[in-house]
C-alpha positions in Angstrom: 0.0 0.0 0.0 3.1 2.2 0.8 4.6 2.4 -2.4 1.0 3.5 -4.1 0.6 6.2 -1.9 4.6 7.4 -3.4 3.8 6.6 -6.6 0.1 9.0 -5.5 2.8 11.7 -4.4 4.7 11.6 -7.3 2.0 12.3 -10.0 0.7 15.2 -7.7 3.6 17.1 -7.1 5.4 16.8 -10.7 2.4 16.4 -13.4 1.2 19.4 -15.2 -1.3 21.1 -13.4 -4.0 21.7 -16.2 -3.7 18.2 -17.2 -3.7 16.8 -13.5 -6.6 19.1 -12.2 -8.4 18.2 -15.6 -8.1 14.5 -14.7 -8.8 14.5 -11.5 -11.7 17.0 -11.5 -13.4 15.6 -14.6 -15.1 12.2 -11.8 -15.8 14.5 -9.6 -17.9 17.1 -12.2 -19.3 14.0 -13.3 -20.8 13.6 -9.5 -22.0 16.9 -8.8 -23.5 17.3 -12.0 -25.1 14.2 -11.7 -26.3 15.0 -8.3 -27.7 18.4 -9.0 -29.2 16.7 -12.5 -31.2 14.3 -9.9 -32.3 17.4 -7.9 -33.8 18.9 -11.1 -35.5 16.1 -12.0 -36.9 14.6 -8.6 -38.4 18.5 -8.3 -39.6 18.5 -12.4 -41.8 15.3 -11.1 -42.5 16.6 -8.0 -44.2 19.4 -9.7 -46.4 17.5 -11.4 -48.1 16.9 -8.2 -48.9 20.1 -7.5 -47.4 23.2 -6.2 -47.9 23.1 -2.7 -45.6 19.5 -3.4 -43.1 21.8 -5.0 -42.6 24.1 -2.5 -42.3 21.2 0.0 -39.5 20.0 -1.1 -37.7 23.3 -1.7 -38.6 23.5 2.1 -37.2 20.2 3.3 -34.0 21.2 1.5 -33.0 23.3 4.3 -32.6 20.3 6.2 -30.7 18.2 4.1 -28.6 21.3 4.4 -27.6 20.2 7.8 -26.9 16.7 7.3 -24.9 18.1 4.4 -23.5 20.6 6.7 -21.9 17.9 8.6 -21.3 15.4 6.3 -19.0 18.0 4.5 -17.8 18.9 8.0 -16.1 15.9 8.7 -15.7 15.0 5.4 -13.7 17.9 4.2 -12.0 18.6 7.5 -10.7 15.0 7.5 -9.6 15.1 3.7 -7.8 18.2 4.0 -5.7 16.6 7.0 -5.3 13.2 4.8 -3.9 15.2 1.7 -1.6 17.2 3.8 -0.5 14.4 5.9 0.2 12.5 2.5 1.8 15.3 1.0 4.6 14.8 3.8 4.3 11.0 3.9 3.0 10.6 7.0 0.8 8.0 6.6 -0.1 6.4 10.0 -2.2 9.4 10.7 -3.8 9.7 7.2 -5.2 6.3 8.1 -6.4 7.1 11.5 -8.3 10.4 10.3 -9.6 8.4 7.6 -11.6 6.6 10.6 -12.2 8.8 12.9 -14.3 11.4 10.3 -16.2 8.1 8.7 -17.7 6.9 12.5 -18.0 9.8 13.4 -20.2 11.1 10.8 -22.4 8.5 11.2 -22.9 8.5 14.8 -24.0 12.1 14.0 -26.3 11.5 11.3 -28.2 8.9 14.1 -28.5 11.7 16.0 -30.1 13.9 13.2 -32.6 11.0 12.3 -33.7 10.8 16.3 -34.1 14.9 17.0 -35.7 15.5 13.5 -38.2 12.3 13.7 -39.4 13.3 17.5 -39.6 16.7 16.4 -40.9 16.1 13.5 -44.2 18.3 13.3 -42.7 21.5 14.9 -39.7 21.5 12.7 -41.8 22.3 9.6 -43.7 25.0 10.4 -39.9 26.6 11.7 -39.3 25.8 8.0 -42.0 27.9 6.7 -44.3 25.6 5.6 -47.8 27.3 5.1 -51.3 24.8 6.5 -51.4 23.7 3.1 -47.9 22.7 2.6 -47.0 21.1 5.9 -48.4 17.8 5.2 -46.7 17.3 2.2 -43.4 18.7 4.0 -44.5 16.4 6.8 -44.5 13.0 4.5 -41.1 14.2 2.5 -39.4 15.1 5.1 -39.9 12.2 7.7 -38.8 10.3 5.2 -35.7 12.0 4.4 -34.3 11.6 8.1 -34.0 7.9 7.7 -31.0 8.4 5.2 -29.2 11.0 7.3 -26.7 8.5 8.6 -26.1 7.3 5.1 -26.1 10.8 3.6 -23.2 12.3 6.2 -20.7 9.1 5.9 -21.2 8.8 2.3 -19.8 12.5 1.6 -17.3 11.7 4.3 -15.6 8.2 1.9 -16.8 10.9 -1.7 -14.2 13.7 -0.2 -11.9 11.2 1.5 -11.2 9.5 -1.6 -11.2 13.0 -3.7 -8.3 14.8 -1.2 -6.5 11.2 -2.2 -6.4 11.9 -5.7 -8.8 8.9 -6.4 -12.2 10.8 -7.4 -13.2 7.8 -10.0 -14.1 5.6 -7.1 -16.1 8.3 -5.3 -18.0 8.9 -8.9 -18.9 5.6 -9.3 -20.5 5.5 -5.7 -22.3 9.0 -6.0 -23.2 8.2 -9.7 -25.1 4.3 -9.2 -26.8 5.6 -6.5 -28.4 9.0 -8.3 -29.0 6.9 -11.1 -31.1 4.5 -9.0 -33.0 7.8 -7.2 -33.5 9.3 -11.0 -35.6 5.3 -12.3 -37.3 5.0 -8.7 -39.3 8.8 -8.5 -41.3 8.7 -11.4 -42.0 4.6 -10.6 -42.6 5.5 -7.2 -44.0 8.6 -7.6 -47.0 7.7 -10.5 -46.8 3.9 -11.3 -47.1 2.9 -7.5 -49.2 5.9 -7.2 -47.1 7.0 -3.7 -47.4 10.8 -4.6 -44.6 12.8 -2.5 -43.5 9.6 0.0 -42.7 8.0 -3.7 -39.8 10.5 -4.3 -38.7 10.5 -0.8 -38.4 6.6 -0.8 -36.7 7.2 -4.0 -34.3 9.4 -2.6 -33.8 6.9 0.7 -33.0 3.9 -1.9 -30.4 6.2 -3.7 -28.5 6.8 -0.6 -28.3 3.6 1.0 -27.1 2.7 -2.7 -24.4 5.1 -2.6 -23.5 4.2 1.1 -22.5 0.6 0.3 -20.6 0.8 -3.2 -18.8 4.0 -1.7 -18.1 1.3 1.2 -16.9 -1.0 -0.8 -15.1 1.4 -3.5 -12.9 2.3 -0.1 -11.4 -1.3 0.4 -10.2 -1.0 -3.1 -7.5 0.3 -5.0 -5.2 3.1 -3.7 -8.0 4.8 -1.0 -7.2 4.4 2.6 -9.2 1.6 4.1 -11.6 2.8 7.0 -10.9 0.6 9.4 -13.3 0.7 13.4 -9.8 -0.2 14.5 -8.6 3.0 13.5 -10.6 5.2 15.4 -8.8 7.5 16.9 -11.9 9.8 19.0 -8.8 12.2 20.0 -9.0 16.0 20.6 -5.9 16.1 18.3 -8.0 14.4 15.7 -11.2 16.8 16.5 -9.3 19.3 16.4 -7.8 19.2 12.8 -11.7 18.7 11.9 -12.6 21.5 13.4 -10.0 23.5 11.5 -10.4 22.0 7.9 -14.1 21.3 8.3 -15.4 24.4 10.0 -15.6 26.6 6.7 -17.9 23.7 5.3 -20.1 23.6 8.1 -20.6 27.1 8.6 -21.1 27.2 4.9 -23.7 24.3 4.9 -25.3 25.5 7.7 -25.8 29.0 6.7 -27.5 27.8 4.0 -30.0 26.0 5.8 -30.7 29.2 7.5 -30.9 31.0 4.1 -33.1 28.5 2.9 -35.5 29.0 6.1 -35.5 32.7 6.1 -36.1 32.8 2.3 -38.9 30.6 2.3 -40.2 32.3 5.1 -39.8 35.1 3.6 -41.4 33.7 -0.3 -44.0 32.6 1.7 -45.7 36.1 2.6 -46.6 36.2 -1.2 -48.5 32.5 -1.7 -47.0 28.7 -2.4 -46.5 30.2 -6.2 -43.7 32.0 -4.6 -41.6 29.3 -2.5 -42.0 27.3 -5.3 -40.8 29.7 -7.9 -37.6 30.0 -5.4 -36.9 26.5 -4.8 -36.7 26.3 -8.4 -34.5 28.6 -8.8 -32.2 27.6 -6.4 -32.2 23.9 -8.2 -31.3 25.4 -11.8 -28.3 27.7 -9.7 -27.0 24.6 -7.8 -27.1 22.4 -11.1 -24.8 25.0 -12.8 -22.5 25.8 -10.4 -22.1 22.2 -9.4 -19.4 22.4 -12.6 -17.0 25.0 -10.9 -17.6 23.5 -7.7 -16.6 19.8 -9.3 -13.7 21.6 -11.4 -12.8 23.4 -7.8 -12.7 19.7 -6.1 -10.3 18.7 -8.6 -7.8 21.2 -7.5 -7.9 20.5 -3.6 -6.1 17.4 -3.7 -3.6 18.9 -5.5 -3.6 22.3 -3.6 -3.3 19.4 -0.5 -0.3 17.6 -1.7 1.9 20.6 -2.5 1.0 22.7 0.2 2.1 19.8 2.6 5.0 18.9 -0.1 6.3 22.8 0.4 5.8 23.3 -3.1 3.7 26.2 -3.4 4.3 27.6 -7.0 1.8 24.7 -7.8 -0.4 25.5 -5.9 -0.8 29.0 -7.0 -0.6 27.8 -10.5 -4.2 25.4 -10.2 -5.8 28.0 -8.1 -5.9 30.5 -11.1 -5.7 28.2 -14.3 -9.0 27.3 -12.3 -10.5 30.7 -11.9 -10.0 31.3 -15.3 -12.3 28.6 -16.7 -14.8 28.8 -14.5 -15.4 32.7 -15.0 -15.6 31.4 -19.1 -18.2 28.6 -18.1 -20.0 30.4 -15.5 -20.5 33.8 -18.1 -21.1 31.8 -21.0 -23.9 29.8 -18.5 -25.6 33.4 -17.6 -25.8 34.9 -21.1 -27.8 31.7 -21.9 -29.9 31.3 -19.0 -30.7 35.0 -18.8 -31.8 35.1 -22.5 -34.3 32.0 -21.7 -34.9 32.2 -18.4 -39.1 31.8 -18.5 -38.5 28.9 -20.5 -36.1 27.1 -18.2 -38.2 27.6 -15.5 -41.6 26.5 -17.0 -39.9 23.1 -17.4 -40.5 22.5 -14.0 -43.8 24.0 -13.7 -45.5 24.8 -16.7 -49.0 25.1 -16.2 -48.5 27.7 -13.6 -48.3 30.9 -14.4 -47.3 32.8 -11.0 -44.5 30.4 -10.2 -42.6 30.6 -13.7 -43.1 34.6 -13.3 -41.2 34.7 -10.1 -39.1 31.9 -11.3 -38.0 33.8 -14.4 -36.8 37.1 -12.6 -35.5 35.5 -9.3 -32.8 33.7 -12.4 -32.6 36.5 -14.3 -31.5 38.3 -11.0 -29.1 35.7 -9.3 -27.5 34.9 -12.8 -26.2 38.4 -13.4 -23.9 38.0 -10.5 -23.2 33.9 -10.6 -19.6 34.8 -12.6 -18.3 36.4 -9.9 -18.6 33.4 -7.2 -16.3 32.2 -9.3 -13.6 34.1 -6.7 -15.7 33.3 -3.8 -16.0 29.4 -4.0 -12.3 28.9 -5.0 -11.0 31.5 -2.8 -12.8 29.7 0.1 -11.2 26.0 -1.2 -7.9 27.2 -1.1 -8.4 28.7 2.1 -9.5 25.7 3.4 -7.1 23.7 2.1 -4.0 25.1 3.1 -5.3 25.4 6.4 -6.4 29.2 6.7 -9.5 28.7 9.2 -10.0 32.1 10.4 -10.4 33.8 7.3 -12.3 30.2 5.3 -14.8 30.3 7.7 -15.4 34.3 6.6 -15.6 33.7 3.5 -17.7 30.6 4.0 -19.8 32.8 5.9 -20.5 35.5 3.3 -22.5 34.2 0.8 -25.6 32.5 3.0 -24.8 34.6 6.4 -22.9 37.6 6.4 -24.5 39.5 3.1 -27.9 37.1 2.5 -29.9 37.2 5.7 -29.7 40.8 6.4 -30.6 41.0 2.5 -33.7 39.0 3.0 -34.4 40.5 6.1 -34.1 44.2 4.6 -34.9 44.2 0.6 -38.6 42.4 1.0 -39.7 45.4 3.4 -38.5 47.9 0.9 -39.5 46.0 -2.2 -41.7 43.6 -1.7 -41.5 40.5 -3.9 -38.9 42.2 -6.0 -36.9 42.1 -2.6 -37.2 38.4 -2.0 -36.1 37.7 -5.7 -33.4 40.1 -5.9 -31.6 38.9 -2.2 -29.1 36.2 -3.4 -27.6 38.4 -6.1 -27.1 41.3 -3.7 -25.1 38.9 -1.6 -23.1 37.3 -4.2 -21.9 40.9 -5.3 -21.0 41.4 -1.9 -19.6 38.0 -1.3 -17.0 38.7 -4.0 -16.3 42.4 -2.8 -15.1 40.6 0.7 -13.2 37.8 -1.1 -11.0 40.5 -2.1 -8.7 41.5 1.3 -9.5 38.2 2.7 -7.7 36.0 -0.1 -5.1 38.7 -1.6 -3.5 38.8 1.2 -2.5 34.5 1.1 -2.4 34.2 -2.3 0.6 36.9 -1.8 2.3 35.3 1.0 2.7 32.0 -1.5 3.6 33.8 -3.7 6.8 35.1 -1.4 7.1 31.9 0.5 10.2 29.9 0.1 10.0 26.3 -1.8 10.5 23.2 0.3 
């Protein structure tokens, strides 16, 4: 096993970075495209329900936000240890991390799945769901919590593997298990005639799925074997977590907050309007899952030459990936922008309302999506190379610092227009902040001696 993690370190710190980044980020667009994909669809036959089932599901969203949160939490805060550590050939504690962010994740998912199903009722309503939405948020949702130990471990093995340079086994896992969810909604959903519980129980299936070849993907190959043996519950351990996973968590978790406080807030104008807004948010997340796939790419490899002391590299992949992804994400806007009532009517077409708010909400949030370009790989760097004071800022910015005094302000002074508008003015924002807060590393790489 040794010598493949050397012959790992090799390739990473010596293979040309377009080429490299290219390789290793092309599995892991696969996955997140294929992941937001399923998103579009399960809410394009969701919405043939009706639009109070729409809106539900844009609503329970907030709380896969949290499992999310902490899935990424100890699965990016292990992986960034595990790169690093392997980057300087220590591999001992690469293989007891691997471990300790796995179990861990999973205990904490069974903990999710117990608070969320006792309070199951109450949690909804916090959520914003309107009388005529909570049952179908109920149903969805209860549902949902059964996966949330799956859900958190499974991104804990997809980011383990990734910051190891080995994002074809985590695609594989990811992809078998989406593409399960994607044939069980619409059979679940009309055929068995299960309405709403049909696409949760479609989602469950997909997860589990994922769970066990991601499991078994692990004992292959190059990855580092998770191993009970190798849990190592340690405040040392914690404590790298905490540092490399903190930005994603506070990231996550703002926006489940966002989510809340938007739909909340969507919800003073009728169902038409949380469910114009979820949709949005699906279309937004399906295009930016590229740069934040291409992004993934680059943290292994921002990982191993950090820790290897070679840090021309590393500033070489950070900005050979910010140019491509403002070309994609532009090139994305002009299109979207240009059809936006179109793209949105795909998901609801025989209502009027929700493709009208649908439509500008887009319109509004794409004018700005080029520049989180800087924001999201500003914030992966950071993370990477162990920054967590200033990740965890700009982790912040997007869904805390900038978006929840937005949709706490702009709806008051402009009504609907406020509530569509509140993401873009937070994204502008966002990037302003990125500014001092990455400049600042990105020059001390530059200056920093070679190992």
């Amino acid at each position: 096993m040794k010598h493949k993690h050397i012959d790992k370190y090799t390739l990473m710190t010596t293979a040309p970075i377009p080429r490299l980044i290219g390789s290793l980020a092309i599995p892991t667009i696969v996955s997140m495209l294929v992941t937001s994909f399923y998103v579009m669809i399960d809410t394009y036959f969701v919405g043939k329900i009706n639009t109070q089932a729409t809106a539900a599901v844009g609503i329970s969203f907030s709380v896969m936000a949290i499992i999310q949160a902490f899935g990424f939490f100890f699965g990016h805060g292990s992986g960034n240890f595990i790169s690093r550590r392997l980057g300087a050939r220590d591999y001992q504690s690469a293989e007891k991390m691997a471990a300790t962010g796995f179990f861990s994740a999973f205990i904490m998912g069974c903990l999710i799945t117990l608070f969320g199903l006792l309070f199951l009722t109450p949690i909804c309503r916090i959520l914003g769901s309107t009388p005529t939405i909570l049952p179908y948020t109920e149903t969805y949702l209860g549902i949902i919590l059964l996966g949330a130990p799956f859900m958190a471990s499974s991104l804990v093995l997809n980011n383990q593997m990734r910051f190891q340079g080995n994002a074809a086994y985590a695609m594989v896992g990811i992809t078998a298990g989406t593409v399960l969810n994607i044939g069980l909604a619409p059979l679940f959903i009309f055929v068995c005639g299960m309405g709403i519980a049909g696409a949760a129980y479609a989602t469950l299936c997909g997860q589990v799925c994922s769970f066990g070849i991601l499991l078994y993907m692990d004992s292959r190959g190059e990855n580092i074997r998770i191993r009970l043996s190798n849990f190592t519950p340690q405040p040392a351990y914690f404590r790298e977590i905490l540092y490399g996973g903190s930005p994603s968590l506070c990231r996550q978790g703002l926006a489940s907050l966002a989510a809340i406080l938007l739909n909340v807030a969507a919800g003073r104008y009728g169902d038409a309007a949380i469910a114009g807004m979820s949709i949005v948010g699906r279309i937004c997340m399906f295009i930016n899952s590229f740069l934040i796939g291409f992004g993934q790419g680059f943290q292994p490899v921002c990982g191993y030459n950090y820790g290897a002391g070679i840090y021309p590299r590393v500033q070489q992949g950070f900005w050979f990936c910010v140019k491509v992804g403002v070309v994609f994400l532009t090139l994305c806007s002009i299109v979207g922008y240009i059809y936006a009532p179109e793209i949105v009517a795909w998901f609801r077409e025989d209502d009027a309302e929700v493709i009208a708010v649908g439509a500008r909400a887009l319109r509004w949030q794409l004018i700005t999506l080029p520049l989180g370009t800087w924001v999201i790989l500003c914030n992966m760097l950071l993370q990477t190379i162990r920054k967590p004071v200033r990740a965890v800022l700009l982790a912040s910015a997007r869904q805390g610092l900038f978006f929840i005094p937005a949709i706490l302000l702009l709806p008051h002074l402009l009504g609907l227009q406020g509530v569509e508008m509140s993401q873009a003015v937070a994204d502008f924002c966002s990037f302003i902040f990125a500014l001092p807060v990455a400049i600042p590393v990105l020059r001390s790489l530059r200056q920093a001696p070679a190992a």
